[in-house]
N, C-alpha and C positions, 0 to 999 in steps of 0.2 A: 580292650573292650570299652572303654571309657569313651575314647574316639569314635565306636560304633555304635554306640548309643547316641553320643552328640548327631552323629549322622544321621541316625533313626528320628528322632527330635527334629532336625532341620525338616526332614522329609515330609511329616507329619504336621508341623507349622506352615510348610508350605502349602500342601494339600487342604489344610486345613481353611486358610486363607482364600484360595481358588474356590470351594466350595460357598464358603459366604456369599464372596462375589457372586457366585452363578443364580445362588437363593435372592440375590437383590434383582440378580437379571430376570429374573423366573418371575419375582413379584411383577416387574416393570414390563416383562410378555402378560402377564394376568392383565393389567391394569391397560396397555395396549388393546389387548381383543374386548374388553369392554368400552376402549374409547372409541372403538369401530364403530360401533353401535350406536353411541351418541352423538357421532362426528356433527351429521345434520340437523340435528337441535338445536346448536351454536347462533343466537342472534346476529342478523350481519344488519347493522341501518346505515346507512350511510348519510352524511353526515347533511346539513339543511343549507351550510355554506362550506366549501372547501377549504380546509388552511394552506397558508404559507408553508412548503417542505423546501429543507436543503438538502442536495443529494451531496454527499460528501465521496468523492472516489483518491485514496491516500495512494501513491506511487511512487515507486523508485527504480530506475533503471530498467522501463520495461519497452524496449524498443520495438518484440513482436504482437506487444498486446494491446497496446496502449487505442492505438486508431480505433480498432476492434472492440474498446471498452465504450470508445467519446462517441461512434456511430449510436452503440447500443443506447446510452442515456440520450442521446440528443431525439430520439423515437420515442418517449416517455408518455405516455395519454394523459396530461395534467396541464391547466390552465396557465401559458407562457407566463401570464403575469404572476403565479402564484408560486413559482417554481425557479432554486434558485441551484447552480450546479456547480459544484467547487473541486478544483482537482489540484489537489494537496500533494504539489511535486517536491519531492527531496531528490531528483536526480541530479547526476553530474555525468552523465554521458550526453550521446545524440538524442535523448530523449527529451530533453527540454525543445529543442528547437524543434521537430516532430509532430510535440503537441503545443507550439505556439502556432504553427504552419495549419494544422490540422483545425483546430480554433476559426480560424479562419472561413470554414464552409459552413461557419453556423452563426453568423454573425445577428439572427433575428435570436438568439436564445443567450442566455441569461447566465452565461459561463464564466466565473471569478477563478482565475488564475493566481495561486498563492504559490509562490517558489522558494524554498529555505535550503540554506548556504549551510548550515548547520541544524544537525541531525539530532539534536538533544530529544532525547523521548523516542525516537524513531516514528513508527506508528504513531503510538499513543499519543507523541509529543507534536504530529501533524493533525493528528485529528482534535487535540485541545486549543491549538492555535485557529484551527480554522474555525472553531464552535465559538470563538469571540467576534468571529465577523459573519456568523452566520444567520438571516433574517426568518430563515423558516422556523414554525413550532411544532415541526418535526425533524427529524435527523437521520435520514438511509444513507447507510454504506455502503459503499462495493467495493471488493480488493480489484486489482488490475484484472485478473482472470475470469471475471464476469461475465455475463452478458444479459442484464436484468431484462425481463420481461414488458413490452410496449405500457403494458396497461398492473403495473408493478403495483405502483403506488393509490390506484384505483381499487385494487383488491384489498391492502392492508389498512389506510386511513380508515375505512368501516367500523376497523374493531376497536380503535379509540375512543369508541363510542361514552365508557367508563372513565373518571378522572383518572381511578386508580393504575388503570393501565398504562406500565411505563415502556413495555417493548413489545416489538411485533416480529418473529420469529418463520423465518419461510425455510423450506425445506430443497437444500440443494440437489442439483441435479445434473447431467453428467455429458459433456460435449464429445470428448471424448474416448467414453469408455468401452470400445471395441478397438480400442486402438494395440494392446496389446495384453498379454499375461496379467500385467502388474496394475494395468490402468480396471481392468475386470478387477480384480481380485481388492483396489483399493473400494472401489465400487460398492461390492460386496460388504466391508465393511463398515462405509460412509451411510448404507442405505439402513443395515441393523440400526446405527447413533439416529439419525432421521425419522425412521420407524417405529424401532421399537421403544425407546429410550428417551424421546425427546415427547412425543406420545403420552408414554407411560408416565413418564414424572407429571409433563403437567396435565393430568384427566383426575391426580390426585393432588392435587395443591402442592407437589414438591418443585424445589427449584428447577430449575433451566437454564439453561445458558444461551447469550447470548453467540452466535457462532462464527464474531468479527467480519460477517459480510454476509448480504443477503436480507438486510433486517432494520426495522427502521424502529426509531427510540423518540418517546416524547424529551425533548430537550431539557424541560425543567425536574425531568427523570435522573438525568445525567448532572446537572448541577446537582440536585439536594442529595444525589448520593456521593459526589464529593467529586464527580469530571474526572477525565481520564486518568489512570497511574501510570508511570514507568517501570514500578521494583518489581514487575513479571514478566516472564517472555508472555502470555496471556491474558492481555488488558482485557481483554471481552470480558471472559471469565472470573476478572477478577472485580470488574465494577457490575457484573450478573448479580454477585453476589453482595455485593455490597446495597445496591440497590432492591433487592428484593427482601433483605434484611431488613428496611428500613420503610416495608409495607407494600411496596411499587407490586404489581401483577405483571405477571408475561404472560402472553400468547402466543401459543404455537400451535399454525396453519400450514398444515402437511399438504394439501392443495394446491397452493402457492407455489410455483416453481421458481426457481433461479438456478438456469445454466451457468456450469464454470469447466475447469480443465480440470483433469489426473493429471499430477507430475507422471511422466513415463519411464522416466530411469532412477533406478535404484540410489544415487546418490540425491539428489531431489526430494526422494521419499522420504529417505533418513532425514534430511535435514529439517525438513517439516515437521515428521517425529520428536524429533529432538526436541524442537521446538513447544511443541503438544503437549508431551509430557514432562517436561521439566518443568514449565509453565502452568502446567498441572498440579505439582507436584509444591512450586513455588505457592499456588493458591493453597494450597491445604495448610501450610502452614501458616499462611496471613488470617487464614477462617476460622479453619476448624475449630480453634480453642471458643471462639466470640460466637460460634453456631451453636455449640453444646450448651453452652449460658444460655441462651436465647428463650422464650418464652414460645414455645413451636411443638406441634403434636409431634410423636414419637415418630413416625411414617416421613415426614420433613427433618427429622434430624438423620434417620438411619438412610435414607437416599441421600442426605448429603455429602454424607462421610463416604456412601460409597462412590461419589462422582467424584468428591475431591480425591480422594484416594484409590481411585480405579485404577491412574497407571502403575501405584506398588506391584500390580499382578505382573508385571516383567519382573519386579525381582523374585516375585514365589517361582515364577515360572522355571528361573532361571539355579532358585539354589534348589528347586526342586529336581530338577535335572538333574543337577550334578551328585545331588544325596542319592538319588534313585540310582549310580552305580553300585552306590556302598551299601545298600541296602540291597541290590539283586543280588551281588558277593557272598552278602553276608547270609541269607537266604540258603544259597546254591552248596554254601561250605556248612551250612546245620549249625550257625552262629548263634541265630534266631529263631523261635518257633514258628514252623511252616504256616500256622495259623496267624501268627501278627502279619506277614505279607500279605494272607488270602483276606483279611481282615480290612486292610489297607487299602481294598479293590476298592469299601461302599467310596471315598470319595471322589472315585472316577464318575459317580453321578453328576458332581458338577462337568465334566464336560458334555456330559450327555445334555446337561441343561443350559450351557453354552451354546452346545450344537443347535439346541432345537430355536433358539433365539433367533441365528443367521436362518434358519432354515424357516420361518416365519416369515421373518423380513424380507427374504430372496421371493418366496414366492407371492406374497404381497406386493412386492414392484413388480412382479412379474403381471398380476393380475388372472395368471393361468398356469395352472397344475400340469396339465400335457405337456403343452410347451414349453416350458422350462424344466422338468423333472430331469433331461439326461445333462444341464447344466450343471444343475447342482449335484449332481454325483462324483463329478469330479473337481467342481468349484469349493467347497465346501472342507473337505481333507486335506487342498492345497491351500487355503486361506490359514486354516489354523497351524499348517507345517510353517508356512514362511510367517506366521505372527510368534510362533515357538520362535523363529531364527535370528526374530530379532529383538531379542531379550536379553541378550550384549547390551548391545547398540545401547536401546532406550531402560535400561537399568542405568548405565552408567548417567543418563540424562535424570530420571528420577531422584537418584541418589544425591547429583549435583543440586537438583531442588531441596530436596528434603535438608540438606547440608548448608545451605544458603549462599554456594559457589554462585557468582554473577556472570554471565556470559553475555556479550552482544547478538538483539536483535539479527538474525542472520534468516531472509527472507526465501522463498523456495524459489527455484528459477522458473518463468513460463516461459511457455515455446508455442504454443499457436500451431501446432503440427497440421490440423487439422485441413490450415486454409493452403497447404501444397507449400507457401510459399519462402521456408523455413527450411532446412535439411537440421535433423539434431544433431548430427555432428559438428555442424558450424555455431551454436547456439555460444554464444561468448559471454554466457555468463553461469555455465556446468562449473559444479565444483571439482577441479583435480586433483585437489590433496586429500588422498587416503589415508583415512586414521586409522593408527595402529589396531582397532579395535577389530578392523576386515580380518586383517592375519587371525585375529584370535577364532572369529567367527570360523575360519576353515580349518583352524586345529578342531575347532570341536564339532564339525561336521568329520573329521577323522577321529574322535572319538566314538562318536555318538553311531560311525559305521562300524567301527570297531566290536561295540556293544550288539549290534544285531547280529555279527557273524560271531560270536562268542555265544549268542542265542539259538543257534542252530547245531554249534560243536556240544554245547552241554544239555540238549532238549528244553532250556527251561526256557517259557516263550511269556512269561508273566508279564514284561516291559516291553515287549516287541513291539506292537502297536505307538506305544509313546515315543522309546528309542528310534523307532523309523520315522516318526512324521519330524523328531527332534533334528537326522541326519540328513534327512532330505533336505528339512528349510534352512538347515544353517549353511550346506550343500549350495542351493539356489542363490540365498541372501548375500555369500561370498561371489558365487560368477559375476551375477548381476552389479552387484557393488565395484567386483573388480574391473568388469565390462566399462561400467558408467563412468567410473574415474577417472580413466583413458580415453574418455570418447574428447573429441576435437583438439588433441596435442599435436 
């Protein structure tokens, strides 16, 4: 009985947890639909002389994106002389020669090529090196996958209008997202963060993040808050916060577009995941404790904690899951009283308040109710299955955070699918080592089927809903994963 209760406990910490969550997202939809409303009140002046900008683009090993990144910036609507463009190569493939070759068609612009033999910092540690030879007094970046818009920096310069303002925050957007299942479904999720979240926090003064591409920083932003780190897989986020601690203002202009890619195959995904959330999860711990000290209304402290700590919800996710066998059991056998299970339904409201989050943001990108309504009927139930599936995966990446395990920068692969000229099975830079972690994920998509058809032999259908979306995405999460692992062997 001892162990039943512990179980019960686990279930209930975890739910419990989930719910919070969703009350922070609920706040951050509140504070959204009222930033609707004031979007165009927003002063835009633009500025009486134009400053010096360095466009900083950090790469490594991108041989189908790279041409497709230097076309994009070298179209830039900003004064040749005032514009300075630095592409910050850590490669050691064909990519160096690529973009020395390519370099070459643009010889009226203003292109500082910095190439490092050593990889210290990764990212962070190309973007701090290049920021000592950088002449602009602003600072845009783009990862490889980019494709910034002509008149970028014509849009965002405006709102530096304030000393205070240390960053300028645009709203990604999506190249390829009709490309498949996965690439919709990341979509799906990217445009909620975009939407609702990024929105929401800043229409009430809470932090924001920086989202490592897409976004340009006053430079003496980034010094006084202390220049790039290395100790996170999430430098953005980690000098967001450091910096907006230290008084800096962000803005964020959902307007603003900047195209980039969906990874398309599941091993890709995870690895960016991974990435996200450990990185994440490494931030919480460098903050949180110096954000609770802090001198900051309640409203800024309670969004912070849930940004820095949002991706713990894979671990609720995940022991919730697995307590919720021991608790239907315990249920079905008259362990417990019938009433603590029925009891246990209220905080299924936080997914209801989940739900209604994507389902804001879905049809806010969409801009139209008709036309997107029969989308999201069945975008929406698969989004939340396969973000259940993989609560493996990015647990074990959390935990790594939380625990202060160091892992290597390990960057997502691009593919360019889009321009034909690519096949993804030849992409020579998919990851093919499957972590032990897929195996686990298809055992408990063989549990978690288990559990529905046990839901039908004993009528009790209390879990069915959760139990099934759990089977299906850890189900998908393993094909896909084991698909992608095997592609170009």
């Amino acid at each position: 009985m001892i162990f039943l209760y512990f179980l019960c406990g686990l279930y209930a910490l975890g739910m419990l947890f989930i719910l919070i969550y969703s009350l922070a997202q609920g706040h951050l939809l509140f504070h959204f639909l009222q930033a609707r409303k004031e979007w165009d009140k927003v002063p835009k002046k633009s500025p009486e002389t134009w400053p010096k900008v360095t466009v900083q683009l950090p790469v490594f090993n991108e041989l189908y994106v790279v041409e497709r990144l230097i076309d994009a910036v070298a179209k830039l609507n900003y004064p040749k002389e005032l514009l300075q463009i630095q592409l910050l190569d850590d490669s050691t493939d064909q990519t160096v020669d690529l973009i020395k070759e390519k370099l070459k068609h643009y010889p009226e612009i203003n292109f500082q090529y910095i190439h490092r033999i050593d990889r210290k910092g990764f990212k962070s540690g190309a973007l701090r090196e290049g920021l000592e030879k950088a002449t602009g007094e602003f600072i845009a970046i783009f990862d490889a996958d980019f494709v910034p818009d002509p008149d970028f920096l014509m849009q965002t310069i405006p709102y530096f209008s304030s000393e205070k303002t240390g960053m300028v925050q645009t709203r990604w957007t999506h190249l390829n997202q009709n490309y498949s299942i996965l690439t919709r479904l990341q979509a799906f999720a990217l445009d909620a963060h975009f939407f609702i979240e990024q929105m929401g926090r800043n229409h009430q003064g809470a932090f924001i993040n920086f989202n490592g591409t897409g976004g340009i920083w006053r430079k003496s932003c980034i010094y006084d808050a202390g220049n790039w780190h290395d100790d996170t897989l999430t430098e953005d986020l980690d000098l967001s916060y450091r910096a907006q601690r230290k008084g800096w203002v962000f803005v964020y202009r959902p307007e603003i577009e900047s195209p980039a890619e969906l990874p398309p195959v599941m091993s890709a995904i995870k690895s960016q995941q991974f990435r996200w959330t450990k990185g994440g999860a490494e931030c919480a711990m460098k903050h949180a404790a110096a954000v609770s000290q802090e001198k900051l209304p309640f409203r800024v402290k309670f969004h912070s904690f849930a940004h820095l700590f949002n991706s713990a919800i894979f671990i609720a996710v995940l022991v919730t899951s697995l307590s919720s066998i021991g608790v239907w059991w315990a249920g079905q056998k008259g362990l417990v009283p019938e009433v603590w299970v029925r009891i246990s339904g209220i905080f299924l409201v936080g997914f209801v308040i989940i739900a209604a989050v994507y389902l804001v943001s879905f049809f806010y990108g969409k801009r139209s109710f008709a036309s997107s309504a029969l989308g999201v009927i069945w975008q929406l139930p698969l989004f939340l299955s396969v973000s259940m599936g993989l609560a493996l995966h990015n647990t074990q990446a959390v935990w790594e955070g939380l625990s202060g395990k160091k892992s290597p920068f390990i960057r997502t692969p691009k593919f360019n699918l889009e321009s034909g000229k690519v096949k993804l099975s030849s992409n020579r830079y998919l990851l093919h080592r499957m972590p032990v972690t897929t195996w686990f994920e298809g055992g408990l998509a063989l549990v978690f089927w288990g559990m529905v058809w046990l839901a039908f032999q004993e009528n009790n259908f209390i879990f069915l809903p959760f139990h099934g979306m759990l089977a299906f995405g850890y189900t998908l999460v393993f094909i896909t994963s084991f698909k992608s692992y095997g592609l170009g062997r």
